[in-house]
C-alpha positions as CSV (number, residue, x, y, z in Angstrom):
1,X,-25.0,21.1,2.5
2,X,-24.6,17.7,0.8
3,X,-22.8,15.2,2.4
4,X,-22.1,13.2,-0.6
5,X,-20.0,12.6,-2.4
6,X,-17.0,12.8,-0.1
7,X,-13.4,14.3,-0.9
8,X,-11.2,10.8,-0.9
9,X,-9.8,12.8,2.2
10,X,-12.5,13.0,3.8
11,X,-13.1,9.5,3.4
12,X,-10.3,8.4,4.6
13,X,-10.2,10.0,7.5
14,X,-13.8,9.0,8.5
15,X,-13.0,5.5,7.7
16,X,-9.8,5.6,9.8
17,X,-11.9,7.4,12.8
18,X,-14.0,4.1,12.9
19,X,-10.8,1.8,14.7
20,X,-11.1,4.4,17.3
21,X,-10.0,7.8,18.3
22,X,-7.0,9.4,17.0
23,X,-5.2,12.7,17.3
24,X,-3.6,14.5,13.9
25,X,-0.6,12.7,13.7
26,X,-2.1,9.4,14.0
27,X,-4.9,10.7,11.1
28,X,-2.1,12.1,9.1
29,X,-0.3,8.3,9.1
30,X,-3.6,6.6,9.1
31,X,-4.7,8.4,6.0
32,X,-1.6,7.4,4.5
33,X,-1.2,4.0,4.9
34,X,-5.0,3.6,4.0
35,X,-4.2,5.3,0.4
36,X,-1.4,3.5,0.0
37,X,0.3,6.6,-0.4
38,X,-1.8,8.6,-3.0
39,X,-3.4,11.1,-0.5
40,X,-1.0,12.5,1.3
41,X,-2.2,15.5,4.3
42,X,-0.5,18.1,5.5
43,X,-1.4,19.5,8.9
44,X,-3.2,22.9,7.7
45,X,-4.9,20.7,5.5
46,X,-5.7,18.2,8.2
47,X,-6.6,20.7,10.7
48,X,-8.9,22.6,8.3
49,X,-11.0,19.5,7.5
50,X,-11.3,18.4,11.1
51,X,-12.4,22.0,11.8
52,X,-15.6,21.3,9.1
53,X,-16.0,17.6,10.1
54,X,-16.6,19.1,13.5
55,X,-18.8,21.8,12.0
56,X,-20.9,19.5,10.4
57,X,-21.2,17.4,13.3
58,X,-19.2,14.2,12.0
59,X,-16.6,13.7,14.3
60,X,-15.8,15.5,18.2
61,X,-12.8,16.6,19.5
62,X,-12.7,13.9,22.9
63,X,-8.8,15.3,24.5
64,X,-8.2,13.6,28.0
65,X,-6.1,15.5,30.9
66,X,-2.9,13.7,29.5
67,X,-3.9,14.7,25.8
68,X,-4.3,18.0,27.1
69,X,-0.3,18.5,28.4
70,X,1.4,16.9,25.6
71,X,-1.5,19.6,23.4
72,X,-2.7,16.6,21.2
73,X,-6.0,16.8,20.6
74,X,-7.6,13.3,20.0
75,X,-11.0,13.0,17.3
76,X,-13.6,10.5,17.2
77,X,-16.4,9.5,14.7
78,X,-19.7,10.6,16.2
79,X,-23.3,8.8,14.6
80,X,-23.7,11.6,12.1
81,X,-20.2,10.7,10.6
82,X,-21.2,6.9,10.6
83,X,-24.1,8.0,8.3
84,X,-22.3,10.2,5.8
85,X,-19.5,7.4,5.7
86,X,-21.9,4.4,5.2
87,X,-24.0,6.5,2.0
88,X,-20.6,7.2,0.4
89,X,-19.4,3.7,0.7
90,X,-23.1,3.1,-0.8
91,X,-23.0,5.6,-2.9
92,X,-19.6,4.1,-4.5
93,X,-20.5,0.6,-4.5
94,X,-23.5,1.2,-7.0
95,X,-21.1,3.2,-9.4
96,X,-18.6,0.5,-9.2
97,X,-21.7,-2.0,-10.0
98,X,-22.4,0.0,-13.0
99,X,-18.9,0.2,-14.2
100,X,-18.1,-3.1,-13.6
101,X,-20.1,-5.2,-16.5
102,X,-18.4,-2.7,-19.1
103,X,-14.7,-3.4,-17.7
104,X,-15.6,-7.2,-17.7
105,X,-17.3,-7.3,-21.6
106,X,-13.9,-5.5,-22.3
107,X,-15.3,-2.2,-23.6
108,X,-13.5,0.6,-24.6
109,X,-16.0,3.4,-25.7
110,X,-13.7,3.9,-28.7
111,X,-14.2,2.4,-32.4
């Protein structure tokens, strides 16, 4: 499976993974406040993309004894999800280098 490119959820919630481990609610708020708004995750949502992230080996469920009696389960990043994070940021920064020179010369496309 191909890792790129990344649903803006999914890059979101990498990206909010890498200040350090946090548990759905926090990802939920997180993903939020990072999109300003535009992406906005509900928990079955959440939940089912945290199940594949884990799948695919790019983040790891870390719940501590207290995590464990209030039933929050807490995520981290692992190296795998570094990787996939770093070629989509790559992966964006050379399309936005190649849209960029059209938006400055002020082209439309349209005659």
């Amino acid at each position: 499976m191909t890792d790129v490119p990344l649903a803006p959820r999914d890059l979101l919630i990498l990206s909010a993974l890498l200040e350090g481990e946090l548990h759905g609610y926090g990802l939920i708020k997180a993903v939020e406040a990072r999109s300003e708004g535009e992406v906005e995750l509900d928990p079955a949502n959440l939940y089912r993309a945290l199940r594949r992230m884990q799948r695919d080996g790019w983040i790891r469920e870390v719940t501590k004894a207290a995590d464990a009696e209030a039933r929050r389960r807490r995520y981290e990043i692992t190296a795998s999800g570094r990787t996939v994070l770093r070629r989509e940021v790559a992966r964006l920064d050379q399309l936005l280098q190649q849209v960029r020179p059209a938006l400055a010369a002020g082209r439309s496309g349209r005659r």
